[in-house]
C-alpha positions as CSV (number, residue, x, y, z in Angstrom):
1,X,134.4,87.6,121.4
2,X,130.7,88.3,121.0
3,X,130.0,92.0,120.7
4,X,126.6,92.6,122.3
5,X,124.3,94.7,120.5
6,X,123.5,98.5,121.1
7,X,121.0,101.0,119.2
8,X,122.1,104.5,121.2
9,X,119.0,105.7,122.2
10,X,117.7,109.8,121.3
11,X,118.7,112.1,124.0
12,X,115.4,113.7,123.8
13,X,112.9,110.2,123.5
14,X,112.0,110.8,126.9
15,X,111.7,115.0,127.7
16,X,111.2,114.8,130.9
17,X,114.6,113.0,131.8
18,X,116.5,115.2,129.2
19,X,115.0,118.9,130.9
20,X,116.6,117.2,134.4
21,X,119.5,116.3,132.7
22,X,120.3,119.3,131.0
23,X,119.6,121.6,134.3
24,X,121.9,119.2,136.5
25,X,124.5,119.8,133.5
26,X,124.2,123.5,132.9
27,X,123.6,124.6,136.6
28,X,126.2,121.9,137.6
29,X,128.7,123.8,135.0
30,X,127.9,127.5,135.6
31,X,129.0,126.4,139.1
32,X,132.4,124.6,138.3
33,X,132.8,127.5,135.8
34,X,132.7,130.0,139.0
35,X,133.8,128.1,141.6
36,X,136.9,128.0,139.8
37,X,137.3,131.4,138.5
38,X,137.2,132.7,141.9
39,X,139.5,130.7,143.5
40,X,142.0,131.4,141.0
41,X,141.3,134.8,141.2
42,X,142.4,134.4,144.8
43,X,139.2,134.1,146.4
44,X,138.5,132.4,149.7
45,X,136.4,129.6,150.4
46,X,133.9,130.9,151.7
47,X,133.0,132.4,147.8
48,X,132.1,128.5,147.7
49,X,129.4,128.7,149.6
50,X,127.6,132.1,147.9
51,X,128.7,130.0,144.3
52,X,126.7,127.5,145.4
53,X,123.7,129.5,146.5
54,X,123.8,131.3,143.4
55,X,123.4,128.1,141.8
56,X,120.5,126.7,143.9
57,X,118.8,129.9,143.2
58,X,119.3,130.1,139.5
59,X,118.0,126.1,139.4
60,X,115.4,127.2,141.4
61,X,114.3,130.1,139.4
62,X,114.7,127.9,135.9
63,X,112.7,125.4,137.3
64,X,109.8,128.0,138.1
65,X,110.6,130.1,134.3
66,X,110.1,126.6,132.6
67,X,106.5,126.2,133.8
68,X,105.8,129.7,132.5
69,X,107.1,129.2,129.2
70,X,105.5,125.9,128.7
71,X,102.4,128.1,128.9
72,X,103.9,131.2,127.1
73,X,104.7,128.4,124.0
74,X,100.7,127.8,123.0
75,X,100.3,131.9,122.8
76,X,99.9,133.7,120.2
77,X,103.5,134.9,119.3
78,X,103.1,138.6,119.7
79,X,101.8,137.4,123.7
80,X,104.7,134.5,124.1
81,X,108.0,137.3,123.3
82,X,106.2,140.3,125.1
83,X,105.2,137.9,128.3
84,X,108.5,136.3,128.1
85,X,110.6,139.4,128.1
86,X,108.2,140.5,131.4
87,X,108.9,137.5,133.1
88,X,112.9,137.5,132.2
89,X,113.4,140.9,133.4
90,X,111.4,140.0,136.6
91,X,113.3,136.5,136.8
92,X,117.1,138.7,136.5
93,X,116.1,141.1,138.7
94,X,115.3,138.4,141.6
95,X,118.4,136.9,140.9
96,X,120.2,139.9,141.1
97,X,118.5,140.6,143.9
98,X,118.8,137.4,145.9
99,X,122.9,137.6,145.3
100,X,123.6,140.8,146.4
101,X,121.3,140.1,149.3
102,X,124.0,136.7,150.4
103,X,127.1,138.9,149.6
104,X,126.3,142.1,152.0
105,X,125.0,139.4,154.4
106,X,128.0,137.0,154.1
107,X,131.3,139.6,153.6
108,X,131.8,141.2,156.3
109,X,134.3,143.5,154.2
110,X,131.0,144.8,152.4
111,X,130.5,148.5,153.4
112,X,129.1,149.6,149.8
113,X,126.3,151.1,148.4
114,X,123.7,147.9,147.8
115,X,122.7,149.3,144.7
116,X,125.9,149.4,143.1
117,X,126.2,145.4,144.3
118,X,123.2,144.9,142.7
119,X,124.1,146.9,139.5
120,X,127.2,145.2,139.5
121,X,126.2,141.5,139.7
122,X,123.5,142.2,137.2
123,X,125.7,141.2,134.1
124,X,125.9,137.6,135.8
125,X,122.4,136.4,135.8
126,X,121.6,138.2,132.5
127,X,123.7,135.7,131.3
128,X,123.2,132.7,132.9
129,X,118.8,133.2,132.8
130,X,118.7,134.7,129.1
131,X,121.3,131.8,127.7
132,X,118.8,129.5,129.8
133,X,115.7,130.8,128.0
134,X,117.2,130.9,125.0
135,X,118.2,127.3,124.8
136,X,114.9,126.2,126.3
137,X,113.2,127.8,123.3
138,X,115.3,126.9,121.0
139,X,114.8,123.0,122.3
140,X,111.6,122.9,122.5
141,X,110.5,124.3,119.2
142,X,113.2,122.1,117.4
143,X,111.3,118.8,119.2
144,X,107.8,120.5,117.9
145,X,109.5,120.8,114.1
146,X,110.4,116.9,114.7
147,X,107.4,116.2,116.2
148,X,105.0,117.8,113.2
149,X,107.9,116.5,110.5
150,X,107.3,113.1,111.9
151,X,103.7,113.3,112.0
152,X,103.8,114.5,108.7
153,X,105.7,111.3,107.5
154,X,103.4,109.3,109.1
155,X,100.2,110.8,107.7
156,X,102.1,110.7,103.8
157,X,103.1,106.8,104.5
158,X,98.8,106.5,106.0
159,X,98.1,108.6,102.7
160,X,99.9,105.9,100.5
161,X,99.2,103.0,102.1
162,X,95.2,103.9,101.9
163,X,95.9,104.9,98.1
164,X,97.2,101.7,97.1
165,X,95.5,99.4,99.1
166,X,92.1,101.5,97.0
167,X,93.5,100.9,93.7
168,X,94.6,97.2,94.5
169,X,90.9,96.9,96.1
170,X,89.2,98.3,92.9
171,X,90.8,95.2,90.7
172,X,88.6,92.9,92.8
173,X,85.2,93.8,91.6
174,X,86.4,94.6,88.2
175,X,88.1,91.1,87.8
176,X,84.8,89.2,89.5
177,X,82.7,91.0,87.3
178,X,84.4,89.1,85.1
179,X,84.5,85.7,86.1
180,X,80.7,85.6,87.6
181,X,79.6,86.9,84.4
182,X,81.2,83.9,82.7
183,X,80.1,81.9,85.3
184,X,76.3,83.1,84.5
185,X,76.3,82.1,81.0
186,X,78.1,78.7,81.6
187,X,75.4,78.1,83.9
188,X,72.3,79.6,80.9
189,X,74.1,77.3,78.9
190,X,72.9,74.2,80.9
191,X,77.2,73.4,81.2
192,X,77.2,72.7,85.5
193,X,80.5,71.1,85.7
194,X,82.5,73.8,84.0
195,X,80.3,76.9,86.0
196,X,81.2,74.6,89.6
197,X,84.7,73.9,88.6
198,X,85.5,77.5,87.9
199,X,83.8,78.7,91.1
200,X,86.3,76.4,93.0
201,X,89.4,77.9,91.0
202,X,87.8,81.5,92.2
203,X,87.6,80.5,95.3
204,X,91.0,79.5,95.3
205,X,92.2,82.6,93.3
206,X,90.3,85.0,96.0
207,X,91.6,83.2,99.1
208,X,95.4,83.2,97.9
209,X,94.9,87.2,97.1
210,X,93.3,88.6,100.1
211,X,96.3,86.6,102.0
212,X,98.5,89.4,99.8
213,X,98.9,92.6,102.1
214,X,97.0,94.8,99.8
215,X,99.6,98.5,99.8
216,X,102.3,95.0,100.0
217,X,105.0,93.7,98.0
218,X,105.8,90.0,96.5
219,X,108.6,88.5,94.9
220,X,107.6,88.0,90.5
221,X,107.8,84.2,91.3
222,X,104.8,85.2,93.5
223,X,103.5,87.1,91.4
224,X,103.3,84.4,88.5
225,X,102.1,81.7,90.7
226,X,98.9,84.2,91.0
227,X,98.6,84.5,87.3
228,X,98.6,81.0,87.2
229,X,95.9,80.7,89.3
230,X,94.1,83.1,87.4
231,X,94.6,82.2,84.0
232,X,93.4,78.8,84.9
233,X,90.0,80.0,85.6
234,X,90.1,82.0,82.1
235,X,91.5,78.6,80.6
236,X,88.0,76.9,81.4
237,X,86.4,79.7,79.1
238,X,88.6,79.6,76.5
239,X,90.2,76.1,76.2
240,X,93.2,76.0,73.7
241,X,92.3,79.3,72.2
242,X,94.3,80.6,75.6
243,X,97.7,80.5,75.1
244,X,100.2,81.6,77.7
245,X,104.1,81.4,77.5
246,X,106.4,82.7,80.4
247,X,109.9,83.1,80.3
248,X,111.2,84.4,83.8
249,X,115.1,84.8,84.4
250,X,115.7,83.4,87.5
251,X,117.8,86.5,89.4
252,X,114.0,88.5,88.0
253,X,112.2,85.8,89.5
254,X,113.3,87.1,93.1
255,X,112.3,90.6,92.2
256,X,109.7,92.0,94.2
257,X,107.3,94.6,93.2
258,X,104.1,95.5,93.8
259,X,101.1,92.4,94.3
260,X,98.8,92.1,91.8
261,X,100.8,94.4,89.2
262,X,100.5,92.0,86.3
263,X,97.0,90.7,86.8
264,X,95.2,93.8,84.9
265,X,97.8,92.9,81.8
266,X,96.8,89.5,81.9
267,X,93.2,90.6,81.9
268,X,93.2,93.1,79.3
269,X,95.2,90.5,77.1
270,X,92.5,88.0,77.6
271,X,89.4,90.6,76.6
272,X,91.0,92.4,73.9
273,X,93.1,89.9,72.1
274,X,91.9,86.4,73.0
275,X,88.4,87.1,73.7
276,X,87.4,88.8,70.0
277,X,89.9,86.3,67.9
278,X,88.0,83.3,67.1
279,X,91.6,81.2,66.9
280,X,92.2,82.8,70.2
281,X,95.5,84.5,70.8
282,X,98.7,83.4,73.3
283,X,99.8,86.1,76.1
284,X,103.8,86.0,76.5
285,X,105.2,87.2,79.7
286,X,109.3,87.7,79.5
287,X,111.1,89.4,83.1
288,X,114.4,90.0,82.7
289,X,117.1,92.0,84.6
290,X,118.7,95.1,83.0
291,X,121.5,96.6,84.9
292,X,119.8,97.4,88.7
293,X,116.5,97.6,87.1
294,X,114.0,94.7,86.4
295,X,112.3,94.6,83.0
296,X,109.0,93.4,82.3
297,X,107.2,92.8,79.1
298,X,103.7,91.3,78.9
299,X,102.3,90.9,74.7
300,X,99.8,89.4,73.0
301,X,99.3,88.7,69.2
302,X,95.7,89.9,69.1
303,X,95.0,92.4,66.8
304,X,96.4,95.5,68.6
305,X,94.5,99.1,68.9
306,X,92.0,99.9,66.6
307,X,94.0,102.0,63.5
308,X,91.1,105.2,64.7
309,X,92.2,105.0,68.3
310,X,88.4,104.0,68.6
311,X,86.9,101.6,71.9
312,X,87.5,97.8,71.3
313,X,84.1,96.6,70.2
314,X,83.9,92.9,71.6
315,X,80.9,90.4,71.1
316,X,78.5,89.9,73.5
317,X,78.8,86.3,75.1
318,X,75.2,85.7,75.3
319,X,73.5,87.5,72.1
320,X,76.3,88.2,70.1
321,X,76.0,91.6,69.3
322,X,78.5,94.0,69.5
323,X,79.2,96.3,72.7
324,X,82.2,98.3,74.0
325,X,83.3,97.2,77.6
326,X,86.9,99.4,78.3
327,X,86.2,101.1,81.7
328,X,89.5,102.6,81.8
329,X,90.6,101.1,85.0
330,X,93.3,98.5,84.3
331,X,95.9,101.2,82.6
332,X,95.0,103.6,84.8
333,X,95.3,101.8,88.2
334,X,98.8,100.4,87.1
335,X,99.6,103.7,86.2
336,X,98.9,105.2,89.6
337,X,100.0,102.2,91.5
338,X,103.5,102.2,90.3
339,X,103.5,106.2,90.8
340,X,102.5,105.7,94.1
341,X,105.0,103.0,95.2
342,X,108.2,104.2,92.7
343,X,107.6,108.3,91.9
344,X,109.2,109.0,88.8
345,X,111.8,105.9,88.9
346,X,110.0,103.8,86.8
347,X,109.2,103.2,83.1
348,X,105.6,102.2,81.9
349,X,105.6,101.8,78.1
350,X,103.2,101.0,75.5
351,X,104.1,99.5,71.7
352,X,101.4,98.2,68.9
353,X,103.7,96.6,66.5
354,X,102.7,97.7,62.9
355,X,102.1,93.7,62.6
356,X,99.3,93.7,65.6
357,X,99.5,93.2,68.9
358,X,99.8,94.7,71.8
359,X,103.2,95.0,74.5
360,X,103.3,96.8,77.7
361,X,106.7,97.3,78.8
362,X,107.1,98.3,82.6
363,X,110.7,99.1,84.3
364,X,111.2,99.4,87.9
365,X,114.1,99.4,90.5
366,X,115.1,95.8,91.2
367,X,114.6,95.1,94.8
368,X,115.7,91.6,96.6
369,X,113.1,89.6,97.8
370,X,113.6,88.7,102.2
371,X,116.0,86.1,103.4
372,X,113.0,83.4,103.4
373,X,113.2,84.5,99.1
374,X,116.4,84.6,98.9
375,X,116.8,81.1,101.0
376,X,115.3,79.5,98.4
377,X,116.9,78.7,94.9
378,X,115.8,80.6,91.8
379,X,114.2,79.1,89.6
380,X,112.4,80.4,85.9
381,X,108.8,80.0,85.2
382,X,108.9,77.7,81.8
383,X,106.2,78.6,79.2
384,X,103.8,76.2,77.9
385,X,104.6,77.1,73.9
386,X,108.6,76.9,73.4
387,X,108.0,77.0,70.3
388,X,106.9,80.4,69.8
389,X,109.9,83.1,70.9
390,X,109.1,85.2,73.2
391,X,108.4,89.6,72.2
392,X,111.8,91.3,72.1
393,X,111.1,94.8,74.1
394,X,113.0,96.2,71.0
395,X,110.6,95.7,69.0
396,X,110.3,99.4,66.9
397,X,106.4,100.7,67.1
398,X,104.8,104.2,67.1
399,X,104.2,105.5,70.4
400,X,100.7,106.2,71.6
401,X,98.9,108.8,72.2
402,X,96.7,109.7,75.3
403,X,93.9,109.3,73.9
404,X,94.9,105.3,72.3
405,X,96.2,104.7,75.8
406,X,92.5,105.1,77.4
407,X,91.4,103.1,74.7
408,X,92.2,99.8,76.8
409,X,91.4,98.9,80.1
């Protein structure tokens, strides 16, 4: 049998039927509670009928309490508890008032002193009145907690969102810096048909990315079709001194994490290890998982950190002379990126082998991609040089300090 499906709805989503409900409730109850009372007690029934004006009246005078306190609420607190015990005392003593007033009218065994009804009765409406106010504080300032703790939440997941869609935003004119600047000196160089085809792959590259949610995730399939896509317009520059390998497991391969994670790795790879090598250098890319955690390693066999902790120095492409170009934002915006998406659950890691090189080791909760991911079959990311085995992340190398760590972009 089909079971139709039901989300139970929060009593208090809509206020205004929950105050109505509550009141029908309570009032409803204090009268069950003292219809009942009385008639075991042996009372007639005609006590009904003053029950049920003293419930009409207490609704009444709830009703007319709750507009005043909706006021009394925006005071200052010192105004809100004086006014509302002024306006209590007023509201009991109408009550009180009102009741007494039915009984010495209705009983015609009533011969008594009206003040000592009125003394009498007092207790009641103290009860019913000051349990009422009570409550009605208590409800609303619990919905204004909610209301500022979910307003909160939503100005920390704004807060987030605007901080990682800046830091994914500031790889753009970093990385077409980049490639136009290329693209200029192909261009000096007299060499059209490399400068138009590598505008086409950038045009390519830019309109797959901004399809990417920019504060979004991907699956690292995803992700390395994007690398791809980059690397292919770096290929043009450096031919077969690029060399890339990849070798994706293919449970890692539906991992998602954030978009455009990897790219500033690739890039840094590129300037600092390829770029200044005049035999080039190969970038490996190995994604494994470890336990519940994905694990991914992205090396080059460039020549690694300076042995001073000094600025790369790279040539100039046009005249040749030597110039530093870190700008500190590649480390840096991974960095903050994955502290902004993971806290403290996640491991970002950097080794220079005594041998040269240079690995970056990032850790993060595995996460499953969406059923349209997971709907289609894994499948690893083969490298171009089998040949050549891919960095072990057990590699043993010195740590770095903070100061080698700003060293590359």
């Amino acid at each position: 049998m089909a079971v139709l499906p039901f989300q139970p709805t929060p009593f208090f989503k809509n206020k205004n039927r929950a105050f109505w409900n509550l009141q029908f409730a309570g009032w409803g109850g204090a009268f069950l509670l003292r219809a009942i009372t009385g008639l075991v007690g042996g009372q007639d029934a005609s006590f009904l009928v003053i029950v049920a004006i003293e419930a009409i009246t207490g609704f009444s005078i709830s009703l007319v309490l709750s507009v005043i306190y909706q006021r009394l609420m925006t005071q200052k607190p010192l105004v809100t508890w004086a006014s509302t015990a002024v306006v209590l005392t007023f509201a009991v003593w109408l009550f009180t008032f009102i009741i007494a007033w039915v009984i010495s009218l209705t009983r015609a065994s009533f011969d008594g002193n009206f003040v000592s009804l009125f003394i009498g009765f007092l207790i009641w409406p103290l009860t019913l009145l000051g349990g009422w106010s009570a409550l009605y504080y208590a409800i609303n300032f619990f919905l204004q907690v909610e209301e500022q703790a979910d307003r909160l939440e939503r100005l920390e997941a704004q807060a987030t969102s605007a901080q990682l869609a800046m830091l994914r935003y500031q790889l753009n004119p970093h990385f077409l810096f980049n490639t136009l600047n290329s693209i200029s000196t192909l261009v000096l160089l007299k060499q059209t048909a490399p400068a138009n085809a590598m505008l086409t792959r950038l045009s390519s590259f830019l309109r797959h990315t901004l399809m990417i949610e920019a504060s979004g995730t991907v699956t690292l399939e995803q992700e390395i079709e994007t690398l791809k896509l980059y690397l292919g317009i770096e290929r043009m520059r450096f031919e077969e001194r690029l060399r890339t390998e990849f070798n994706i497991e293919p449970d890692a391969a539906l991992a998602c994490l954030p978009a455009m994670l990897l790219q500033p790795l690739v890039e840094n790879a590129i300037k600092y290890a390829v770029s200044p090598q005049e035999e080039g250098a190969k970038i490996s890319l190995e994604a494994q998982l470890v336990g519940q955690r994905l694990r991914v390693t992205v090396s080059d066999t460039g020549p690694g950190l300076p042995s001073d902790g000094g600025h790369h120095i790279l040539p100039d492409a046009l005249t040749g002379e030597g110039r530093a170009v870190s700008t500190g934002v590649g480390l840096a915006n991974i960095r903050d990126r994955l502290a902004q998406a993971y806290g403290d659950d996640h491991l970002f890691e950097i080794r220079t082998p005594p041998t040269g090189g240079f690995i970056v080791i990032i850790e993060l909760p595995f996460t499953k991609a969406e059923d349209d991911a997971e709907q289609a079959a894994p499948r690893a990311v083969s490298g171009t040089n089998p040949q050549v085995a891919p960095p072990k992340s057990a590699m043993p190398a010195p740590a770095l300090t903070s100061r080698q760590i700003g060293t590359q972009t």
